[in-house]
C-alpha positions in Angstrom: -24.7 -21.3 70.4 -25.5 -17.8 71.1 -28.1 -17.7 68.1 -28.6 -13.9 68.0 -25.7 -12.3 68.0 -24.8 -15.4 65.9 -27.1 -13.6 63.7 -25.9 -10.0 64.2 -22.0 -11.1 63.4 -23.4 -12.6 60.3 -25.6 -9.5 59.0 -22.8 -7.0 60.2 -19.9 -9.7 58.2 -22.0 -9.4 55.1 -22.6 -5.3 55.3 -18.7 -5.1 55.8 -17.5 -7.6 53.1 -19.6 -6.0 50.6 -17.8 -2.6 50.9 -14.6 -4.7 49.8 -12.7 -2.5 47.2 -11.8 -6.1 45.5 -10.6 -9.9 46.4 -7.6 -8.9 48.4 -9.4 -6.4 50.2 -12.3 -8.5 51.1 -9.9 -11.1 52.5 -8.1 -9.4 54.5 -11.9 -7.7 56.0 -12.6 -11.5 56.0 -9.8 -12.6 58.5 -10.1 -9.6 60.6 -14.2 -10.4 61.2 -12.9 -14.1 61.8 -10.6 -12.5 64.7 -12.9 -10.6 66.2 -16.0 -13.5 67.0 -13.1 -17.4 67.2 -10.1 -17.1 68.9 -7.5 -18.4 66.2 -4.4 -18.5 65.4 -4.2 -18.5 61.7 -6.6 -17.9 58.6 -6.7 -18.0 55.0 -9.1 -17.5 52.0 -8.3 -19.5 48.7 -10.1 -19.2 45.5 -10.7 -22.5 43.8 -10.2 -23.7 40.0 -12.4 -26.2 39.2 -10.8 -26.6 35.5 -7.1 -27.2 36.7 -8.1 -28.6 40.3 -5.6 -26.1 42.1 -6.2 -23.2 45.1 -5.1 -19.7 44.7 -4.1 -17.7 47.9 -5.9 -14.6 48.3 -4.9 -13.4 51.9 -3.5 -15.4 55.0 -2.4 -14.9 58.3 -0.4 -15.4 59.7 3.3 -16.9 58.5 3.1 -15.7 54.7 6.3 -18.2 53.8 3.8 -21.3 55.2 0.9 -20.3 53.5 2.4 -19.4 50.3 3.9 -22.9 50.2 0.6 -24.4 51.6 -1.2 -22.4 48.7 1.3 -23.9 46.1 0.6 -27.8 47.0 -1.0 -29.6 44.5 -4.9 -29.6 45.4 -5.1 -33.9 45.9 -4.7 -34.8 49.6 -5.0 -31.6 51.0 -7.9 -30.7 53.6 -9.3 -28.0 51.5 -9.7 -30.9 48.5 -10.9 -32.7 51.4 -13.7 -30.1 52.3 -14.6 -29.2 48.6 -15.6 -33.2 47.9 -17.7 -33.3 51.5 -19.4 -30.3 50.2 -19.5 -29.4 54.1 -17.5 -27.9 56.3 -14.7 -29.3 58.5 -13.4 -29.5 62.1 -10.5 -31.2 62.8 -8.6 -31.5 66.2 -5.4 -32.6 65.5 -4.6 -31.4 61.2 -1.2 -32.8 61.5 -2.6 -36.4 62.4 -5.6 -35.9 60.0 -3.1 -37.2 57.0 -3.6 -34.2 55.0 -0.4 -32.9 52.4 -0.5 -29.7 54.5 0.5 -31.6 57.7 4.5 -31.4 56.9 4.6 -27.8 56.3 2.1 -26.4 59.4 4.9 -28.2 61.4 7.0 -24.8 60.5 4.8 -23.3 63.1 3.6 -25.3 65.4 3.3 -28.8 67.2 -0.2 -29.3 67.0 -2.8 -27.4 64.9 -6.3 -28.0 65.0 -8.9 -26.1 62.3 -11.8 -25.5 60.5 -12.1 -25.9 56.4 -14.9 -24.4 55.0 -15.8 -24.4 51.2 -17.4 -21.4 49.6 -20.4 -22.6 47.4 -22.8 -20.8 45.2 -26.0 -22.3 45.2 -28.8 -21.7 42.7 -32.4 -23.2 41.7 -31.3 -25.1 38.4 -27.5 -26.0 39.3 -25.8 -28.0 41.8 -23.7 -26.0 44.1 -20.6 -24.9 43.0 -17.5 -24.5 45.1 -15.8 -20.6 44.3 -13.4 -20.4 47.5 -12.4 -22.1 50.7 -11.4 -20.2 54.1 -9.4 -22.1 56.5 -9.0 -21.0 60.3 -6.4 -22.5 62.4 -5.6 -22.9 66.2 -2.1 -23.8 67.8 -3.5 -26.2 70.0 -5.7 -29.5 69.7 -9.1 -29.0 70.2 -9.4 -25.4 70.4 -12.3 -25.0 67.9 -16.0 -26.2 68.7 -18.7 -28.0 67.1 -20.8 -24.3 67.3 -17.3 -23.1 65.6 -18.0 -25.1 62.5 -21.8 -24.2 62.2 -21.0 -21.0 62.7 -18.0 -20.8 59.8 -20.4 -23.4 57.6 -23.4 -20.8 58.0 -21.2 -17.4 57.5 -19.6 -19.4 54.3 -22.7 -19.7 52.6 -23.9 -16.4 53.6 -20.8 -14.7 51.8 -20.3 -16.8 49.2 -22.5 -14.5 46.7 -20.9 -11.4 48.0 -17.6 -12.7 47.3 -18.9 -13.4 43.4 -20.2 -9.8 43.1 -17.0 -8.6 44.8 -15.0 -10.5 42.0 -17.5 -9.5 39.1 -16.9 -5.8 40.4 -13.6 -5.6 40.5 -13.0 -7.3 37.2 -15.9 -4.8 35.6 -13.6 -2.3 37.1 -10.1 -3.0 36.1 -11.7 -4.0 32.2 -13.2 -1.1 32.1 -10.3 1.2 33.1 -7.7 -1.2 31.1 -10.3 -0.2 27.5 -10.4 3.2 28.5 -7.0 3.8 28.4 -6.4 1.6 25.1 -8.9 3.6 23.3 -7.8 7.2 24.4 -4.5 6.2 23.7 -2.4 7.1 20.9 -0.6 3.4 20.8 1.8 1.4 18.4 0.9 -2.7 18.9 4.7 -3.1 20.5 3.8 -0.3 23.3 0.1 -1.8 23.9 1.3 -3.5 27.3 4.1 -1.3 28.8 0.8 1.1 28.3 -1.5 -0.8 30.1 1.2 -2.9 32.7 0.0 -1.1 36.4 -3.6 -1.6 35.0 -3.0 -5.2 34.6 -0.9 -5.6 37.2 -3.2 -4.1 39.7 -6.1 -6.5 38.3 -3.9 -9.7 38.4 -0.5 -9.8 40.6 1.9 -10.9 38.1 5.8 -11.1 37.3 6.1 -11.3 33.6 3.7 -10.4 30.6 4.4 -10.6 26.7 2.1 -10.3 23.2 3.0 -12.9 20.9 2.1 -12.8 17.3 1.8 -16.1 15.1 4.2 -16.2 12.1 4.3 -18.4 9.4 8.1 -20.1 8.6 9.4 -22.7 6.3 8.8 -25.3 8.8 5.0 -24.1 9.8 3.2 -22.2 12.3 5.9 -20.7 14.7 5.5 -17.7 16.6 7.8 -14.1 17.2 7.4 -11.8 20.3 6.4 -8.4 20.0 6.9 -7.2 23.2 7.8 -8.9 26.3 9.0 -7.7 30.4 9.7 -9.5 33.3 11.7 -12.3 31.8 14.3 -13.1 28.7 13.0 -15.8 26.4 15.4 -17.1 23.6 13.2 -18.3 20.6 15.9 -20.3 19.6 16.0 -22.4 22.6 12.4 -22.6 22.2 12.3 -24.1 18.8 13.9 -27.3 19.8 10.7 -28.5 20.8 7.8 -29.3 18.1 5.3 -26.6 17.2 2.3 -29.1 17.3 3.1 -30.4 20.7 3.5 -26.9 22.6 1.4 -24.9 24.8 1.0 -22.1 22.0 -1.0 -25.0 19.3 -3.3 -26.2 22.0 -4.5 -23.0 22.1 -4.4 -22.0 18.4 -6.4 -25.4 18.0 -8.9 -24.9 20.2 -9.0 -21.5 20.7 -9.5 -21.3 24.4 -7.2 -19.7 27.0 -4.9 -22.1 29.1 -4.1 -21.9 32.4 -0.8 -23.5 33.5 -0.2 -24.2 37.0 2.8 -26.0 38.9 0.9 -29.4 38.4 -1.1 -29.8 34.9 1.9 -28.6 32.2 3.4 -31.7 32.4 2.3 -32.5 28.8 4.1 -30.0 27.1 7.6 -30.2 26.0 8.6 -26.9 26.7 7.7 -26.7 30.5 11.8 -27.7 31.1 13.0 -24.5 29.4 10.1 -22.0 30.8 10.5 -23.4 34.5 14.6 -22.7 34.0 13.6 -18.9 33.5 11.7 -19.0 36.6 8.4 -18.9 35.3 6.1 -22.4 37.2 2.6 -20.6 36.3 1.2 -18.6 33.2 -1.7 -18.0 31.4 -2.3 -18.0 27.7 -5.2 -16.1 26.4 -5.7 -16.1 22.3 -5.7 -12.3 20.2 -8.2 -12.9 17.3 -8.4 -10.3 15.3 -10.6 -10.0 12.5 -11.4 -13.8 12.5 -8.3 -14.8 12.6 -5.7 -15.6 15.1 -3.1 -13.3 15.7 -1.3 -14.9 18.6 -1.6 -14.7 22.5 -1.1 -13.1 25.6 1.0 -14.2 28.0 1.1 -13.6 31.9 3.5 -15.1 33.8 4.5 -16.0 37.8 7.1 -17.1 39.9 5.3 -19.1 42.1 3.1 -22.1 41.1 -0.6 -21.9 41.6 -0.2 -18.2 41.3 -3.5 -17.7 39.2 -7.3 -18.3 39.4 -10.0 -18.9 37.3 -11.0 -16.0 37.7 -7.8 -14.4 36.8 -7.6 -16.1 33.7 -11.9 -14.9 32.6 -9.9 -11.6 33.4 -7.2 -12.0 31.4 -9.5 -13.6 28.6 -11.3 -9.9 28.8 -8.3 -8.0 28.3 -7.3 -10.1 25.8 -10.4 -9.1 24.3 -9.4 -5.6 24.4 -6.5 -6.2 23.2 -7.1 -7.7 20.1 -9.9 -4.8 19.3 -6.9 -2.1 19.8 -4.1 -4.4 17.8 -7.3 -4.3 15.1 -7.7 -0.9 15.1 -4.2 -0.1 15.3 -3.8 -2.5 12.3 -6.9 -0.9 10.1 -5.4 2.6 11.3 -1.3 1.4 9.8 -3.2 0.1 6.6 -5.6 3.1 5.9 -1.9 5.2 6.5 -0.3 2.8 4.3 -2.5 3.3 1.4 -3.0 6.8 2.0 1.0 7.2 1.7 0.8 5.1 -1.7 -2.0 6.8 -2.9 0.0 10.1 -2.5 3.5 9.2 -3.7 1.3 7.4 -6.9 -0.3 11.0 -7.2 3.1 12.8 -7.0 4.8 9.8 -9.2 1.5 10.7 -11.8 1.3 14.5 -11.8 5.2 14.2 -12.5 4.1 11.6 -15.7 1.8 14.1 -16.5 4.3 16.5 -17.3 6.5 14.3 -18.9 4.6 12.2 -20.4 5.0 11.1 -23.6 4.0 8.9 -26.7 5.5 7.8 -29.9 5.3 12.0 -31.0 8.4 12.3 -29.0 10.5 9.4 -30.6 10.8 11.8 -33.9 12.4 10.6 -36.7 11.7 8.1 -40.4 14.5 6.4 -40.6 14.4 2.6 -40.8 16.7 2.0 -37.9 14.1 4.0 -35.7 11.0 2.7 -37.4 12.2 -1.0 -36.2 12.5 0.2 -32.6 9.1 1.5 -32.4 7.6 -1.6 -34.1 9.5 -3.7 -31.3 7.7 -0.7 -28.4 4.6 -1.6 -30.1 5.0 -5.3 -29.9 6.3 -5.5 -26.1 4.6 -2.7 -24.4 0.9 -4.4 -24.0 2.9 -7.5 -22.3 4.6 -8.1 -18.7 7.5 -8.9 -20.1 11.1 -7.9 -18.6 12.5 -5.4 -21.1 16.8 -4.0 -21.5 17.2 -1.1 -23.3 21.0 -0.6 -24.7 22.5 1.8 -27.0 24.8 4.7 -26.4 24.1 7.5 -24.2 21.8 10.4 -25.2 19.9 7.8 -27.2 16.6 8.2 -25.7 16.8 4.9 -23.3 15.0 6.7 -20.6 11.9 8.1 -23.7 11.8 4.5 -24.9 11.1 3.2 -21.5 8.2 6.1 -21.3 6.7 4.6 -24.6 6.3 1.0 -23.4 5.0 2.3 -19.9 2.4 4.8 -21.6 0.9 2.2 -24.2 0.9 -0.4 -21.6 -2.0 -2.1 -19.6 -0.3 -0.8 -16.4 -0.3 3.5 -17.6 -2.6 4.3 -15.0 -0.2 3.0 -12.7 3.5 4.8 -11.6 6.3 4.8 -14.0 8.7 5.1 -11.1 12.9 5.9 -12.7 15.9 5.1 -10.4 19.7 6.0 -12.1 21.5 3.1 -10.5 24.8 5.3 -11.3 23.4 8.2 -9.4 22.6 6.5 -6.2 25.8 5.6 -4.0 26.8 2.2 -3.5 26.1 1.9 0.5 22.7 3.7 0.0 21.8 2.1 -3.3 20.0 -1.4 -1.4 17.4 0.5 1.3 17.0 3.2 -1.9 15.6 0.4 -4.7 14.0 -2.1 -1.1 13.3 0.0 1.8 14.1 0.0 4.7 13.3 -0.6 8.1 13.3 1.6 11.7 16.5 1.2 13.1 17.7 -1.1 10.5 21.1 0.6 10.7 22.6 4.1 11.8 20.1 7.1 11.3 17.3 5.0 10.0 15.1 6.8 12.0 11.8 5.7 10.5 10.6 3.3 8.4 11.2 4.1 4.1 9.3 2.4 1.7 11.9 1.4 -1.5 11.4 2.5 -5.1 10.4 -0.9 -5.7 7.0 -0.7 -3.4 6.7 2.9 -4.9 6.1 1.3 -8.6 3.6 -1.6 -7.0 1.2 -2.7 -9.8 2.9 0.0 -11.7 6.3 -0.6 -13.7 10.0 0.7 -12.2 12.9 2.2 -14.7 16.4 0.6 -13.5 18.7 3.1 -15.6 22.6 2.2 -15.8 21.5 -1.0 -14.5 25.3 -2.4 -14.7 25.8 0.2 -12.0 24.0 -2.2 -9.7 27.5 -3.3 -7.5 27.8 -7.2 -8.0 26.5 -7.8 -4.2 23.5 -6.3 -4.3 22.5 -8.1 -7.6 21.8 -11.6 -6.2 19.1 -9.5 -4.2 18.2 -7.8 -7.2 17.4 -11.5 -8.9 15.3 -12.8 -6.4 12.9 -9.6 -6.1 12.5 -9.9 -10.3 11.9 -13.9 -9.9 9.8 -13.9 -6.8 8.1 -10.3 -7.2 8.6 -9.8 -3.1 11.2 -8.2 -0.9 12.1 -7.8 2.5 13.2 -4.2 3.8 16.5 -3.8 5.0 15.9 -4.7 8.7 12.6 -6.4 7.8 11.5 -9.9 9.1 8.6 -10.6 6.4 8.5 -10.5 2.3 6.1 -8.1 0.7 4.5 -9.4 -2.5 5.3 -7.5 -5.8 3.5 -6.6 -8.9 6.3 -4.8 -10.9 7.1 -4.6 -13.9 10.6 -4.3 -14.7 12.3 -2.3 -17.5 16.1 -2.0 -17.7 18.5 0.3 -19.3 22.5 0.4 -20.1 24.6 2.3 -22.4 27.8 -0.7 -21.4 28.1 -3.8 -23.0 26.8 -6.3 -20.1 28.0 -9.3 -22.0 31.5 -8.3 -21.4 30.6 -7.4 -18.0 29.5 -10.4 -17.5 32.6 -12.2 -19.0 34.7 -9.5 -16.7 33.0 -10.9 -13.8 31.4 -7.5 -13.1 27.4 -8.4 -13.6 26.0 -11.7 -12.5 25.0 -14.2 -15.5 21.6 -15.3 -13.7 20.6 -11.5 -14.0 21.7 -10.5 -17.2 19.6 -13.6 -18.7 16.2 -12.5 -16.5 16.8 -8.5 -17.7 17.3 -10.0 -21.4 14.3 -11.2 -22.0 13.2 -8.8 -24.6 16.0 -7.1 -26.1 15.5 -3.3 -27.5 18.2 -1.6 -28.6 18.3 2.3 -29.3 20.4 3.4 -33.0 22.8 6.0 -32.7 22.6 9.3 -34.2 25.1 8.3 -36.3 22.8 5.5 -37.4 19.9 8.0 -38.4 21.3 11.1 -39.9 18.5 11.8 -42.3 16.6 12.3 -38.6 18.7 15.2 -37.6 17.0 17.6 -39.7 13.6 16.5 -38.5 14.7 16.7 -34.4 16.8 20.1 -35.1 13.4 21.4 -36.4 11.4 19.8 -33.5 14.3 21.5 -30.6 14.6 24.8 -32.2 10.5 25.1 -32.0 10.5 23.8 -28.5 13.6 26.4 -27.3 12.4 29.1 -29.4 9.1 29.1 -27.2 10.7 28.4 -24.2 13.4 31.3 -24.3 10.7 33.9 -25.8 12.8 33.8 -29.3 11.4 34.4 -32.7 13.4 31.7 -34.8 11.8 30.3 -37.5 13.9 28.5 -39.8 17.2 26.3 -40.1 19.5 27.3 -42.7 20.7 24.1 -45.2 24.1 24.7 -44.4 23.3 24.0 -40.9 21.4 21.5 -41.2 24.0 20.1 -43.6 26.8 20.9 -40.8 24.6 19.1 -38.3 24.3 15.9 -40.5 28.0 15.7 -41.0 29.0 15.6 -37.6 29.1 12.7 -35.7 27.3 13.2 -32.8 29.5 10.9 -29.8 26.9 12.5 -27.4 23.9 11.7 -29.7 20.2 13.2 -29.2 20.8 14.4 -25.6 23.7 16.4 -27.6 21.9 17.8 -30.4 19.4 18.9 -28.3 21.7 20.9 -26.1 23.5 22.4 -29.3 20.2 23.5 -30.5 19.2 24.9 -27.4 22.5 26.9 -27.1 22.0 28.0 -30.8 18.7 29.4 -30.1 19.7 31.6 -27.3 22.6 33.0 -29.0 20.4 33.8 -31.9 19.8 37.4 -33.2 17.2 36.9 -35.9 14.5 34.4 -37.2 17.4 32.2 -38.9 18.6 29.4 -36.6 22.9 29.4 -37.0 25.1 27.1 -35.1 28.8 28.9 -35.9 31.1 27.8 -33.1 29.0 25.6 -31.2 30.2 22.4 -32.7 33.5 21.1 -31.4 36.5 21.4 -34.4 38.6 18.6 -34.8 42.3 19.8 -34.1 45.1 18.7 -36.5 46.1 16.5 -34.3 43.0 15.1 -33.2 43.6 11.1 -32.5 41.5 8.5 -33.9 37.8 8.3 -33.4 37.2 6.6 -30.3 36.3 2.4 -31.1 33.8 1.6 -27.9 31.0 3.3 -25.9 33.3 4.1 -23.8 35.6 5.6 -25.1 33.6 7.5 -27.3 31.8 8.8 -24.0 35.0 9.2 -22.5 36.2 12.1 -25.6 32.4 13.5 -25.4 32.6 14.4 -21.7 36.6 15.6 -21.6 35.6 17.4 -24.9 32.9 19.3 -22.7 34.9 19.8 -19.5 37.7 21.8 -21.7 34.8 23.6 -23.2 33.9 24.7 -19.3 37.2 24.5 -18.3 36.5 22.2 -16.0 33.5 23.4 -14.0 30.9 20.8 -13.5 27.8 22.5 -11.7 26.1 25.7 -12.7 24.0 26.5 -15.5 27.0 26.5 -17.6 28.5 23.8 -16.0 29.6 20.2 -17.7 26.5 18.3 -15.9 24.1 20.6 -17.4 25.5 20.6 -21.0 25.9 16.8 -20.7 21.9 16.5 -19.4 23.1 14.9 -15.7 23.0 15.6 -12.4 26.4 16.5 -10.8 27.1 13.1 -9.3 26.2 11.3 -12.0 28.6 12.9 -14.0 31.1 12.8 -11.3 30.2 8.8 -10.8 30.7 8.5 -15.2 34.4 10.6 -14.5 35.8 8.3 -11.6 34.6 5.0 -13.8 36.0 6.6 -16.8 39.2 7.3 -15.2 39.0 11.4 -16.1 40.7 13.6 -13.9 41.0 16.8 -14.0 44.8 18.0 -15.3 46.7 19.3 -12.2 47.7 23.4 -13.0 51.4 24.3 -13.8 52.6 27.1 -11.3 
């Protein structure tokens, strides 16, 4: 038997296996020692799975179609299943008459084969051995190997058995600890986490598809979306023909252990028809928990069956470890962002309250009409309740809505305003919901709506009939549900808005006309509040002239005291189509123009010509004389400081928007 150099192949085996820069390496170190001491033909090292009862090729020589194919036979009947239950190692003379599964593929290569099968066992004091690996050596002849042969291979396979652990503990230490050094020095989003870390992982475990699944919940239960995945295309849809609760995917949400899926043991779940079709026969499954809960799986995929170990799958376990630490962090990092943002636009939303803030001081007047509108602020605003706002324009809708904001239990929270006229009608949905990255052309980054901008605050919808009929149905269901979903979003977002409506248009006729939906006008009307005209109130006028020529006076550095009677009498006589809004701009006028401590308002008031048609019988119409009445008076210039928009108290496109619905144009010049 040659007993010492026996003993000098084995020490020199063991001192050059252990320099193995990982499995592969040490396998192919392996066959080349093998070739060097037995004349032989062919060799192989397999790592065994002891949970799934399958072999996982390593390195071979040589005929890599054969081996591949003898590596992907199911484990039962084969000589290595053979050798693992002895417990012993094996010489056979003549494998192809032996009866062993491998038998009709080794007769690719040869007539007869004999070899040696030799299990890999790790022995200790308190446990029975257990089998890691098995190398196989192979003549192309009968007979070729001896019985020395096999105690030779049965000796050098218990010898190297623990340095084939370490070698596998080191080079999964290894590739962990490089795979978590790169996801913490990383700057990451959770949909680039794998393409980050894909020649890491690849390296660590030879694979041909990966993806990171996240759980979802749907209407018909747990289902599941994918985040990223490479390698293969998977259609979801053609996955949800098979039940949730008998898939791969629950398994391992139920018992929260990873799965490894060869060629032979996925037989009991449905969807192995549809994964096998894409050319996937193994995969492993590894659960993401993060912060105690599950957050889905990772997924590593091969073409060939038997494709991954045990120990592959305690690697991928790891990594999926490290994974769900970064898809934590990444998460706590998104949500500290998240609040940070809110916290910022509630800070601008509240420094801008602060300077507009105001309280039942501003609503100035004595007159019964008024006096019943404030009673019906005082008696909403402490409620949740839905509030519309009507009356004609200049009314004060928009100081109203401020009262029952300011007085209510949410005034520490933003009072956020959107003009529904102002906004246009193909930006109007992603300005009042959000919207998503790439929901549509230029959406270059994610925007959070004006609806998520008043969360556990309260949101202004001015010239709500301005909504356009299609976006109202959308409109209802964020009021009823208090959620939305972005523009290009997947999920809802709980609410906790409340909702305060204005409208200077009759949106019962609207809703006769077809123009508003029904469902909506009903869940705005809850609680009624309408605004009295000027016209309604003229013993107020005095009272607010006095109030606007103080504020103007101090504004524009002017030294005006006092209001005349006759102006104040001339102010109570006329009617006011434009209503406080318009007094307040007369005033303002009158105060700059002044020359002296008496406040006069000679020629600022429009003079009815002698052929001046009837008074104007609806809203409408009356705003429709009030703004041509003020484009004469600019000739027709809208912006500026002495434009239309700025007499009228409205932005430019608002008052362009109020023209086109109005049906004013602008008179064409005679040449």
């Amino acid at each position: 038997m040659g007993t010492p150099a026996h003993t000098e192949f084995l020490l020199h085996a063991v001192t050059e296996l252990a320099r193995s820069n990982g499995s592969q390496d040490f396998g192919v170190r392996l066959v080349e020692l093998l070739r060097k001491q037995i004349r032989l033909d062919a060799a192989g090292l397999y790592l065994y799975n002891q949970s799934v009862h399958t072999f996982t090729l390593v390195h071979a020589i040589p005929a890599p179609n054969v081996t591949c194919e003898v590596s992907q036979l199911p484990a039962a009947g084969t000589a290595k299943e053979a050798a693992i239950k002895a417990g012993q190692t094996l010489l056979c003379d003549d494998l192809l008459a032996a009866g062993w599964t491998e038998g009709s593929l080794l007769r690719q290569i040869s007539a007869t084969i004999s070899g040696i099968v030799a299990p890999l066992r790790l022995t200790t004091l308190t446990a029975p051995p257990r089998p890691i690996a098995v190398m196989f050596i192979g003549a192309l002849s009968n007979a070729a190997f001896t019985e020395q042969d096999r105690s030779l291979i049965e000796t050098l396979s218990a010898t190297i058995a623990p340095v084939l652990q370490n070698v596998l503990a080191t080079e999964e230490r290894d590739a962990l600890r490089a795979i978590n050094s790169r996801l913490v020095v990383g700057s990451f989003t959770i949909d680039s986490l794998l393409p980050a870390t894909l020649d890491l992982l690849q390296r660590a475990i030879p694979h041909d598809m990966r993806g990171l699944v996240r759980f979802v919940r749907s209407p018909e239960g747990h289902w599941f979306d994918i985040v990223h995945v490479d390698g293969v295309a998977i259609d979801l849809d053609q996955l949800k023909q098979f039940p949730f609760d008998r898939m791969a995917p629950a398994e391992m949400l139920a018992t929260g252990k990873p799965l490894l899926l060869t060629g032979q043991n996925r037989e009991r779940f449905p969807e192995r028809s549809y994964i096998e079709s894409v050319g996937i026969m193994s995969c492993m499954l590894c659960p993401l928990i993060v912060r105690g809960a599950s957050y889905g799986f990772l997924a590593i995929g091969s073409r060939r069956p038997n494709a991954f170990s045990e120990r592959d799958l305690s690697m991928a376990e790891q990594f999926g470890y490290h994974l769900s630490q970064a898809i934590a962090n990444l998460t706590a990092y998104e949500e500290i962002h998240s609040l940070k943002d809110q916290l910022e636009r509630e800070n601008i939303y509240l420094r801008e309250e602060i300077g507009a803030s105001v309280d039942f001081k501003e609503l100035i007047g004595e007159s019964a009409a008024l006096q019943k509108t404030l009673k019906a602020i005082e008696q909403v605003a402490p409620t949740d309740s839905t509030v519309l706002i009507t009356g004609e324009t200049g009314t004060g809708k928009e100081l109203a809505a401020q009262a029952i904001h300011h007085v209510s239990p949410r005034k520490t929270k933003p009072l956020v305003r959107v003009n529904c006229a102002a906004l246009p009608p193909t930006l109007i949905e992603s300005e009042l919901f959000g919207h998503e990255k790439g929901a549509f052309t230029n959406a270059t980054a994610r925007k959070i709506g004006r609806f998520e901008l008043a969360n556990g605050g309260t949101i202004f919808l001015d010239e709500v009939g301005e909504i356009p009929i299609e976006l109202q149905a959308k409109l209802l269901r964020v009021l009823e549900a208090q959620e939305l979903e972005r523009v290009g979003g997947t999920h809802p977002i709980k609410l906790n808005v409340r909702v305060l409506a204005a409208t200077n248009v009759d949106l019962e006729r609207a809703v006769k006309a077809g123009r508003f939906r029904p469902d909506l006008f009903y869940r705005l009307n809850v609680f009624p509040l309408r605004l009295p005209s000027l016209r309604e109130r003229r013993n107020d006028i005095p009272l607010l002239a006095k109030h606007f020529a103080r504020k103007y006076s101090a504004l524009h550095r002017k030294s005006v005291t006092r209001i005349g009677a006759s102006t104040l009498k001339s102010l109570q006589l006329y009617d006011w189509p434009g209503n406080i809004r318009e007094l307040q701009h007369v005033i303002e006028r009158a105060v700059i123009v002044s020359q002296g401590p008496v406040l006069t308002i000679d020629g600022l008031l429009p003079q009815p010509a002698s052929d001046e048609p009837a008074a104007p019988g609806t809203m409408a119409e009356a705003e429709r004389a009030h703004i041509l009445n003020i484009l004469g008076q600019t000739n027709w210039v809208l912006a500026g400081r002495h434009g239309a928009a700025m007499r009228l108290g409205m932005k430019r496109s608002t008052l362009q928007h109020r023209m086109r619905k109005l049906g004013i144009r602008r008179p064409t010049r005679l040449s």
